[in-house]
Structure formats: C-alpha cells, structure tokens
C-alpha positions as CSV (number, residue, x, y, z in Angstrom):
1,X,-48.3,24.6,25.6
2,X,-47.3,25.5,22.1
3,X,-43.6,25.3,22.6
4,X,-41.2,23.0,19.9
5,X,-39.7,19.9,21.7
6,X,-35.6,22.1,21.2
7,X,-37.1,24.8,23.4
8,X,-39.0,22.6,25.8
9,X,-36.0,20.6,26.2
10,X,-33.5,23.7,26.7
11,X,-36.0,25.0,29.6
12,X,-36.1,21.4,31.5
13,X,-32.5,21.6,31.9
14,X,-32.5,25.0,33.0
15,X,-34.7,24.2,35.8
16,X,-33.2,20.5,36.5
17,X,-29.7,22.1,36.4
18,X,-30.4,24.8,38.8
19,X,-32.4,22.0,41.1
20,X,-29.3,19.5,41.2
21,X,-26.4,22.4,41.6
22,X,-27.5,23.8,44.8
23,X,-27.0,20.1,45.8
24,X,-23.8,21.0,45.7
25,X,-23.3,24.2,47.6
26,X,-24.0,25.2,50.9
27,X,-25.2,28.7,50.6
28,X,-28.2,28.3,53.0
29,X,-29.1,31.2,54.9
30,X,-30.7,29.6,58.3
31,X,-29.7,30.7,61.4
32,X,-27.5,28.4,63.3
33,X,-29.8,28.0,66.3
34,X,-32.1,25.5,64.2
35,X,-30.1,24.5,61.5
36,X,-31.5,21.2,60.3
37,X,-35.2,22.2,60.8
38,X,-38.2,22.3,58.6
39,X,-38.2,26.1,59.1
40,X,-34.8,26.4,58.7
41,X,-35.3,24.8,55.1
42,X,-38.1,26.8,54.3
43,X,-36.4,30.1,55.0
44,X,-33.4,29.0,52.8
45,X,-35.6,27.7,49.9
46,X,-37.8,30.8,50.3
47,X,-36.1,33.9,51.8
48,X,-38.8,36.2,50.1
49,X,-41.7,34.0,50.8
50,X,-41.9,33.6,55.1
51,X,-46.0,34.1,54.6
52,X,-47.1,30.4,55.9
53,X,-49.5,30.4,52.8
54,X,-46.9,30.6,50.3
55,X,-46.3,27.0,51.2
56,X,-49.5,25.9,52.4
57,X,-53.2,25.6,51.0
58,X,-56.3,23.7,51.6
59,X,-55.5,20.1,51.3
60,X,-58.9,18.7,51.4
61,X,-59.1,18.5,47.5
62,X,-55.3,16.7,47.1
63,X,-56.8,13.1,48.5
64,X,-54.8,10.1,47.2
65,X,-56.4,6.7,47.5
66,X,-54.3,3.3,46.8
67,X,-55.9,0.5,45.4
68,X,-53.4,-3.1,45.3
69,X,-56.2,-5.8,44.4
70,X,-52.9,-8.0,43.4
71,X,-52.7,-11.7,45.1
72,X,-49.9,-13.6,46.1
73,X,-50.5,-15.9,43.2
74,X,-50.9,-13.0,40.4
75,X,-48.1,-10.6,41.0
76,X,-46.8,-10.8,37.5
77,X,-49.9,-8.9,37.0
78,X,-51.4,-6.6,39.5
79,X,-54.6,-4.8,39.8
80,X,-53.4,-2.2,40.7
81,X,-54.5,2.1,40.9
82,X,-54.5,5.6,42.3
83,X,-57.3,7.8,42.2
84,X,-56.6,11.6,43.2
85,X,-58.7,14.4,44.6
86,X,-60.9,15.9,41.8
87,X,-61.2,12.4,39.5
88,X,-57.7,11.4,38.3
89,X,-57.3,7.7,38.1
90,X,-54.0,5.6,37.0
91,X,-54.3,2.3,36.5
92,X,-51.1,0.3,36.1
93,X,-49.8,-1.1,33.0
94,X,-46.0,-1.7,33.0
95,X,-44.7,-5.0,32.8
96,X,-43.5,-6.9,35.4
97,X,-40.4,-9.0,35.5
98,X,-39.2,-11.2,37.9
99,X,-35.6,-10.5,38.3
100,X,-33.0,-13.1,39.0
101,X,-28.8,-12.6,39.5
102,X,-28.3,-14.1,35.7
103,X,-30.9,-13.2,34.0
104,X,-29.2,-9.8,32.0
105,X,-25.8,-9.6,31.1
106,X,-23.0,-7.6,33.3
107,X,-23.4,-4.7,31.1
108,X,-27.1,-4.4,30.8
109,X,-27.3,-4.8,27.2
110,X,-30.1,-6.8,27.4
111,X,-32.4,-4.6,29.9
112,X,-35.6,-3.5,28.7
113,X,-36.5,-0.8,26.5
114,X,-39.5,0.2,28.4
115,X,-39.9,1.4,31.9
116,X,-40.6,-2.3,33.6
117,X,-40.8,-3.1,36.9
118,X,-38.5,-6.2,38.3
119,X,-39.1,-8.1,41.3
120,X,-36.7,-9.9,44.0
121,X,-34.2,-7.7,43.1
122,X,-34.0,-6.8,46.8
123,X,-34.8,-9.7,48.7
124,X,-31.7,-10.4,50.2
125,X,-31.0,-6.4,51.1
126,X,-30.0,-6.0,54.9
127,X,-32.5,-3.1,54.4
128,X,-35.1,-5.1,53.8
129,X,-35.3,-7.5,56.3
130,X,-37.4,-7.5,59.2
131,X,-36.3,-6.1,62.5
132,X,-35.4,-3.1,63.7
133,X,-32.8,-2.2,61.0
134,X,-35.4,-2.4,58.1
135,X,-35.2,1.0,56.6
136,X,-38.5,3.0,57.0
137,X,-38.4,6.8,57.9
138,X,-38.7,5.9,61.7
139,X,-35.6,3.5,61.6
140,X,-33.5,5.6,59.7
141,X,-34.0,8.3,62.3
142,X,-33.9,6.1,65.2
143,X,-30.1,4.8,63.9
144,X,-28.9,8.2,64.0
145,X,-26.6,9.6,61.7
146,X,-22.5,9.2,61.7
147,X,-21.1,13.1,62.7
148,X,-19.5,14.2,59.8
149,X,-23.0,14.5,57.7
150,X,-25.6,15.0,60.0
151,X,-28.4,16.8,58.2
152,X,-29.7,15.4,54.6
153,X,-30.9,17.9,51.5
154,X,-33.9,18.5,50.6
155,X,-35.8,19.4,47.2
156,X,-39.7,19.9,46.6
157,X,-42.2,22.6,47.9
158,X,-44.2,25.2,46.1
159,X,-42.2,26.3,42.3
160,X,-40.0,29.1,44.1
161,X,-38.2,26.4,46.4
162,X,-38.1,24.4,43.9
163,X,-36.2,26.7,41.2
164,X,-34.3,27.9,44.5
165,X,-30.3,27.5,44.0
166,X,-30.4,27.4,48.5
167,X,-28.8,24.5,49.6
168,X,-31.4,23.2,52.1
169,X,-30.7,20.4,54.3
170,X,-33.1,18.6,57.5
171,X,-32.0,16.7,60.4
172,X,-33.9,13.1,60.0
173,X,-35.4,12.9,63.5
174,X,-37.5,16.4,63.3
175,X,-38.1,15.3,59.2
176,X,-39.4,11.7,60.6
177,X,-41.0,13.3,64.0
178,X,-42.5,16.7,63.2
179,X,-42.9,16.8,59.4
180,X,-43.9,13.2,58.0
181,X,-45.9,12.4,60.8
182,X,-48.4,15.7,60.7
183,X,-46.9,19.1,59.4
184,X,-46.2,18.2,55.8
185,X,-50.3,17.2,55.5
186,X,-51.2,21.1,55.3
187,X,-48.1,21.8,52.8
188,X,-49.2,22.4,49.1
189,X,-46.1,20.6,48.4
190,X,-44.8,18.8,50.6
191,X,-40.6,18.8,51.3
192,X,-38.9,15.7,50.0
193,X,-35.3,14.7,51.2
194,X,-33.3,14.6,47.8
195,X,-29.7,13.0,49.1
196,X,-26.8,12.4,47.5
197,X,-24.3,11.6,50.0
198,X,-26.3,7.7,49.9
199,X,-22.1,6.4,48.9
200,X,-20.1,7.9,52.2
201,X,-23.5,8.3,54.7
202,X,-23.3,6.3,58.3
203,X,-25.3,5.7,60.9
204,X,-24.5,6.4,64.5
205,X,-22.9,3.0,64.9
206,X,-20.6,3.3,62.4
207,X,-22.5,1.2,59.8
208,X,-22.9,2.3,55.9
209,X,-25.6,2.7,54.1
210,X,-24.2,1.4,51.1
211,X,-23.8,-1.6,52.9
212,X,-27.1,-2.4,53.5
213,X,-28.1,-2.3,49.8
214,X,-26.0,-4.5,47.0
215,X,-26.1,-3.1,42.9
216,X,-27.2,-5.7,40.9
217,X,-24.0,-6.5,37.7
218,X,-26.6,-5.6,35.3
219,X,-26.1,-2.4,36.8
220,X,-22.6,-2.0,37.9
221,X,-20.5,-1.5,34.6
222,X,-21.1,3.0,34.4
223,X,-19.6,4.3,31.3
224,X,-19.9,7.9,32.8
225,X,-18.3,7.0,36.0
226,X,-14.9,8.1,34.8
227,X,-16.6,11.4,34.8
228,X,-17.8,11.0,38.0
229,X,-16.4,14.2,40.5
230,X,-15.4,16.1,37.1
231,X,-17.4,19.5,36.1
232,X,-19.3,17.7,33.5
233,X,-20.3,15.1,36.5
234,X,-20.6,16.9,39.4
235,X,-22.9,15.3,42.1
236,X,-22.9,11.5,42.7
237,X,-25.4,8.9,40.8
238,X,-27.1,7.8,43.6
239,X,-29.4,9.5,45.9
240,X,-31.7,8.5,48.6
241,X,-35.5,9.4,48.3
242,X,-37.6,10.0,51.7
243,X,-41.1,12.0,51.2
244,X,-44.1,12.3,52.9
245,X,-47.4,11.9,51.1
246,X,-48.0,14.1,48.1
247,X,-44.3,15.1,48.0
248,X,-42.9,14.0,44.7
249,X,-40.4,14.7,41.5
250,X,-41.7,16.8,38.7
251,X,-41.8,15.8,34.9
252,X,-37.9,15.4,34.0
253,X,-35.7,13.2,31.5
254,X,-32.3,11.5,31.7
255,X,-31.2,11.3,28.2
256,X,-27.9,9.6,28.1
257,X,-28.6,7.5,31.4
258,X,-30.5,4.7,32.6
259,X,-32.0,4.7,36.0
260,X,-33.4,2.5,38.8
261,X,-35.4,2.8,41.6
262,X,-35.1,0.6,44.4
263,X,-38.5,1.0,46.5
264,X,-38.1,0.3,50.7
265,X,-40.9,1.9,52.1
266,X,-44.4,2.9,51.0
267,X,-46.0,3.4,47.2
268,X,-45.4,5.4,44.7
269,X,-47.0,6.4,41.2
270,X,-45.2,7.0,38.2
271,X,-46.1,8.1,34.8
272,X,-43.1,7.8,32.1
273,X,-43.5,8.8,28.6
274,X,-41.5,8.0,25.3
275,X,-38.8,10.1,24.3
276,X,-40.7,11.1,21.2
277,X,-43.6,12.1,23.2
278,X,-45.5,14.8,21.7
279,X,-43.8,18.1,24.0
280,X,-47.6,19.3,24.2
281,X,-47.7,16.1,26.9
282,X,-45.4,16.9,29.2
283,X,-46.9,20.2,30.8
284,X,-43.2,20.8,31.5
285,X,-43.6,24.6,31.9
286,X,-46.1,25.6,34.9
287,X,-47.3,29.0,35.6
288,X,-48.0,30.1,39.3
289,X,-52.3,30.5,38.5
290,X,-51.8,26.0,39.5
291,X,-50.9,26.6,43.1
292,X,-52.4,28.2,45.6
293,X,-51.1,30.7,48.4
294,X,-51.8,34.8,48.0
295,X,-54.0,35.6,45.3
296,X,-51.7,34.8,42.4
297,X,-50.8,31.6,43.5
298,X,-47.1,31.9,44.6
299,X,-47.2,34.0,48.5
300,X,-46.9,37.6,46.5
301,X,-43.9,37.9,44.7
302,X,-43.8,37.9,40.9
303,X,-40.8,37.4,40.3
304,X,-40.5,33.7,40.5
305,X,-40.9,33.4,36.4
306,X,-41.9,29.9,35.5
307,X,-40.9,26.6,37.4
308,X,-42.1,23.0,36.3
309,X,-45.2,21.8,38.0
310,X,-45.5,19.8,41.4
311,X,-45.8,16.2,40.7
312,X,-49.4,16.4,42.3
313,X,-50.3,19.7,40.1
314,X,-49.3,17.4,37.2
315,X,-51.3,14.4,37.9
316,X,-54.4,16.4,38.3
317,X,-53.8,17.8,34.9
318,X,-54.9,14.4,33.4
319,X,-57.9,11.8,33.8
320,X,-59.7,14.6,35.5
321,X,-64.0,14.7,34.6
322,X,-64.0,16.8,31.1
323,X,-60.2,16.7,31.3
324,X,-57.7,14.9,28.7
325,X,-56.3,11.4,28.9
326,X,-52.8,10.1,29.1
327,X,-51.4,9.1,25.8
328,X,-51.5,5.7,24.4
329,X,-47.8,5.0,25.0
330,X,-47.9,6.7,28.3
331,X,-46.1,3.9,30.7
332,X,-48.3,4.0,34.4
333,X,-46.6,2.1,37.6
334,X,-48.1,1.9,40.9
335,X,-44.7,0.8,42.6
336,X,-45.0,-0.8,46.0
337,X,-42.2,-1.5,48.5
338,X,-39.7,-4.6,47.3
339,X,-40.3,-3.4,43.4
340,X,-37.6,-1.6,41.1
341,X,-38.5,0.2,38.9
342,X,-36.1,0.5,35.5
343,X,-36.2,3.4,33.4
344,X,-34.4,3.4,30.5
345,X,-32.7,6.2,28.9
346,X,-34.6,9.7,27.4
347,X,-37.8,8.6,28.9
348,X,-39.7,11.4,30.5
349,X,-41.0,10.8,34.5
350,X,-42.7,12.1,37.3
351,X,-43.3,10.8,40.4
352,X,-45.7,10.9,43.4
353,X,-45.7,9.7,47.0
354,X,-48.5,8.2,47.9
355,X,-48.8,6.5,50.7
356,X,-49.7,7.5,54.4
357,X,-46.4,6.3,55.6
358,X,-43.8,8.0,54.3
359,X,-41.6,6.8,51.3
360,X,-37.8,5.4,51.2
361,X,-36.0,5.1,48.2
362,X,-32.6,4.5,46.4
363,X,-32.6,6.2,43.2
364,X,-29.2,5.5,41.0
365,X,-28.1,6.2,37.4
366,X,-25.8,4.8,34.7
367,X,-24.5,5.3,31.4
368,X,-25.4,1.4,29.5
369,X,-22.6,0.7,26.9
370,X,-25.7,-0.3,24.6
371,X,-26.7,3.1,24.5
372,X,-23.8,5.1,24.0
373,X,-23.7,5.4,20.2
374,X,-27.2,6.6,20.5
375,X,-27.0,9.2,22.9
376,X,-23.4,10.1,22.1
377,X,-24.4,12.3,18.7
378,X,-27.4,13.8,20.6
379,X,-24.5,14.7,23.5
380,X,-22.6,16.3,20.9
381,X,-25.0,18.4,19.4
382,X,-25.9,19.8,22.9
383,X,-22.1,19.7,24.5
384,X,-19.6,19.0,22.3
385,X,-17.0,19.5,25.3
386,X,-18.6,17.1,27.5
387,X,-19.1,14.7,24.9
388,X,-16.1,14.3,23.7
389,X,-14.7,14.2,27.4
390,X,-17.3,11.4,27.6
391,X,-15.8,9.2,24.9
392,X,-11.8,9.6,25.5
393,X,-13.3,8.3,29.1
394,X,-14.9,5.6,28.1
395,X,-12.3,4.1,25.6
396,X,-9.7,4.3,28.6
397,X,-12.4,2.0,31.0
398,X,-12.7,-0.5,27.9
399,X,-8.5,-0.3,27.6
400,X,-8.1,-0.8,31.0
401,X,-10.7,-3.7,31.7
402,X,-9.1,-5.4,28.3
C-alpha cells in the first residue's frame, strides 16, 4: 500500500462507520419464517451473493494451533503462541499486570500506555464462576433470552457482508447448536455475533447480563457518556463478542477512546500497533484477489469495491516463509479466558478467535479524562461539530460532580 496515513485514516472510518450503523437499523431482508437463522443472516449480509462459495472455501490451509506453555507459578510471564496455516507464528509479548480494586485511580489516569494485559480483574464475576451459569456459548443459549430482544447482531463474513449496511441478527441456540459447533468450520470467514444491547439484554429468567459482570472504577468515569444516545454517539459502548474459530475483528482504531476486553470463554490473538505506525503496516485496504469463492475471489459480483481484510487474511499477511515481519513496536497478546486486555487510545487492532470452543467476550469503551486534551484538537480537525459538542459535555459532568 502506498496510501498517506490522512487517506488511510479517512477510508477506515468509512468502512468502520458503515459496519457499526447498520447496528443500528433493522433493514434486514429475511423472510420471516427463519428469522434469526444463519441463512437468514447470510441473505441479509449478502442479497447478491446466495452462491454457497461466496462464503465458503477450502479451510484445510486456515489451521490455527494454540500453544500456552505458562505455569501456575509464571503467569506474569507466559510462553505463550499461535501458529497459522501457511507459517505465521505470534509469540506474545505484552505485559502482564496483576490487577487489584486500588491499584489505578477512579479516573484511569494512571492506566497504561500500552496495550497490557491485567489479571483478576474478573474473579469475582457471577460469569465466571463455575456452574451452570458460567458464560460459555452453550450456557448462554441454554438461559434463553428475555422476549423483548430475542435475536443478537451479527458482523464478520467474507468483505461484502462485512461493508453490508443489513442489519443481521441470529437466534443464540441455532448460533451455539448449528453454526459454532460444525457449519462455521467450512466458512471463509466465519459469522461473529457483534452485540450491543449487552446494557438492557436478559435471560429467560429475568436476570441481566449486566449483572453478572461489575466495571472496574478505573473504568467507570466516561467523558463521552453525556454523548451517549446523541447523533455523534449513537450505539452503546459496550458490546458482547461470541465467535467461532477464525471469526474475528479486522484492523481498526479508536482514537479518542480507551477500550477493554473482558475475556470469558476461549483464546484470542491480538496484534495492536502504535498510533504512529507506519500506514504501510496496517494493510487496511484489502482487495477481493485475498479471499476465495468464484474466480475473483468475492462469489461474482464486482461491485463490492474495497473492504478491510478478514482478521485471518491479515494474519497470514505477516511471519509467513519469505513473507515480512511484524514491526518492532508491534504489541502481540495471546489472551486466554480470565484476562483483560486494555487498549489504550489510537492504537490500531485486530483480532482472531482461536480456539475450538467458541469465544465470549465483553468489549467496552471510554473516553479517559487524561486523554482528552490530546485527542480533543485531533477531534476538531476531523469534526469540529462533534467536538465541540464533546467539550460543553464534558465541562457540565465536571460541574455537576463538583
């Protein structure tokens, strides 16, 4: 890629903004005799794309292998790796942090400036404990879901569902059943429930999610939440992650917003980069000649344009025999259940699911006081409405927690 970092960065919100805003509608075109199904999904995502091989491809060179050499007595620093189909191999090397309740302020201003990974944060979760209300795929689909929001959105697939502005959504028991269990393993990229309702969601009995989880303080004070419902904060900050194996987020950034990922179920691999990394790293733009389907790679129809790469499509693009290597300041995390992972703002990310069972995860975002007056001017150059909507906000919080 030859591309300046202004355009590169104009064209990932493009396809990030048209990703997250059909979150947000409900335009999908399934029939409603299996609304909530895989197919359903698929025809929403893909109206002009109903060939099975527009989604689908031979698997046998996409192999992911986990390696967690860690002991009990060494988890501060894990030996730890992935190695994908074709050669790729990521070897961990973020720091680790064992978290405690007062150990960062209540406004975070003492979090890390690199992606780290903390420990115990989620020890004491109802969702983590052992029984039969531990959250995995299986017991989230075996609670059932309260009636007002039965089905959950989805995101991923091949680079025409994921550019799609469908709203998609899958009923958890055929997700957990049907697709996690066998059908995603013949899907070039597999479906990934993306959803943000994690705030008002219930289970059949009645109970909340968001009462099975607790935010630490670090992470509690939001500058942007008076934004939050407003056009220039539209969808909620937290979502919650489920994806089978080689489902995953493509390369993105959050630059005025911190972000952490609680882990429940399963491992995942992360690569973050430095906001100053050099654009030509972040193979942001993908063409369709990377996936396979017809003959050129996207189930016959040209029209598509370009789409950001599949998190596994971007993986292979590195460590591979003859290929190039990560950067130095490239930030690698093989993230197993219990861990969060903090990200802090403007750092690039992608993220792949890696392990046979399928993945849970909370993902939430915040605006940290400590970075406003960084992010602020770059806000203002971009969006000079939003930005100043932005400030008169947050000067009310401070006046009304004075």
């Amino acid at each position: 890629m030859s591309a300046n970092s202004e355009v590169i960065t104009a064209a990932e919100r493009i396809v990030l903004l048209s990703r997250l805003s059909r979150l947000s509608r409900n335009d999908g075109c399934a029939p409603a005799d299996d609304h909530g199904s895989i197919a359903a999904a698929k025809r929403a995502l893909g109206p002009n794309h109903t060939d099975p091989a527009a989604w689908s491809c031979d698997t046998s060179e996409k192999t992911i292998e986990v390696c967690d050499l860690t002991t009990d007595s060494d988890v501060n620093n894990p030996n730890r790796s992935v190695t994908l189909g074709g050669g790729s191999r990521y070897v961990d090397n973020a720091p680790r942090i064992a978290f405690s309740s007062d150990l960062f302020n209540e406004y975070g201003d003492d979090l890390p400036h690199v992606p780290t990974l903390l420990t115990g944060v989620m020890s004491d979760w109802p969702a983590m404990q052992p029984g039969p209300h531990r959250w995995s795929v299986a017991t989230l689909a075996s609670r059932g879901t309260g009636p007002h929001d039965p089905h959950f959105s989805v995101d991923g697939g091949p680079g025409f569902a994921r550019t799609s502005l469908a709203d998609a959504r899958v009923g958890i028991q055929s997700f957990a059943a049907d697709y996690c269990l066998s059908d995603s393993q013949s899907d070039l990229a597999p479906l990934y429930i993306f959803d943000p309702a994690i705030d008002t969601r219930t289970f059949a009995d009645g109970t909340r999610y968001a009462d099975e989880f607790a935010v630490p303080d670090c992470f509690a004070q939001d500058t942007m939440k008076p934004l939050q419902g407003s056009v220039y904060r539209p969808l909620p900050p937290g979502w919650l992650l489920v994806g089978p194996k080689r489902s995953g987020t493509p390369i993105h950034d959050h630059p005025h917003t911190v972000a952490w990922n609680a882990l429940l179920e399963g491992t995942k691999l992360w690569v973050c980069l430095p906001p100053d990394v050099d654009p030509n790293h972040l193979l942001l733009l993908g063409d369709d000649s990377s996936e396979c389907g017809s003959e050129d790679g996207d189930g016959g129809d040209d029209d598509d344009g370009v789409f950001d790469l599949e998190a596994m499509a971007w993986f292979q693009n590195w460590n591979c025999d003859g290929g190039d290597a990560l950067p130095e300041t490239a930030s690698v995390i093989v993230q197993q259940e219990g861990e969060v992972v903090f990200l802090p703002a403007g750092w690039w990310h992608v993220v792949l699911n890696c392990s046979a069972v399928a993945t849970v995860a909370l993902s939430l975002s915040l605006g940290l006081r400590r970075d406003f007056e960084r992010t602020w001017p770059l806000l203002l150059e971009e969006d000079a409405d939003f930005a100043s909507a932005w400030r008169l906000a947050k000067a009310k919080q401070e006046e009304e927690s004075a």
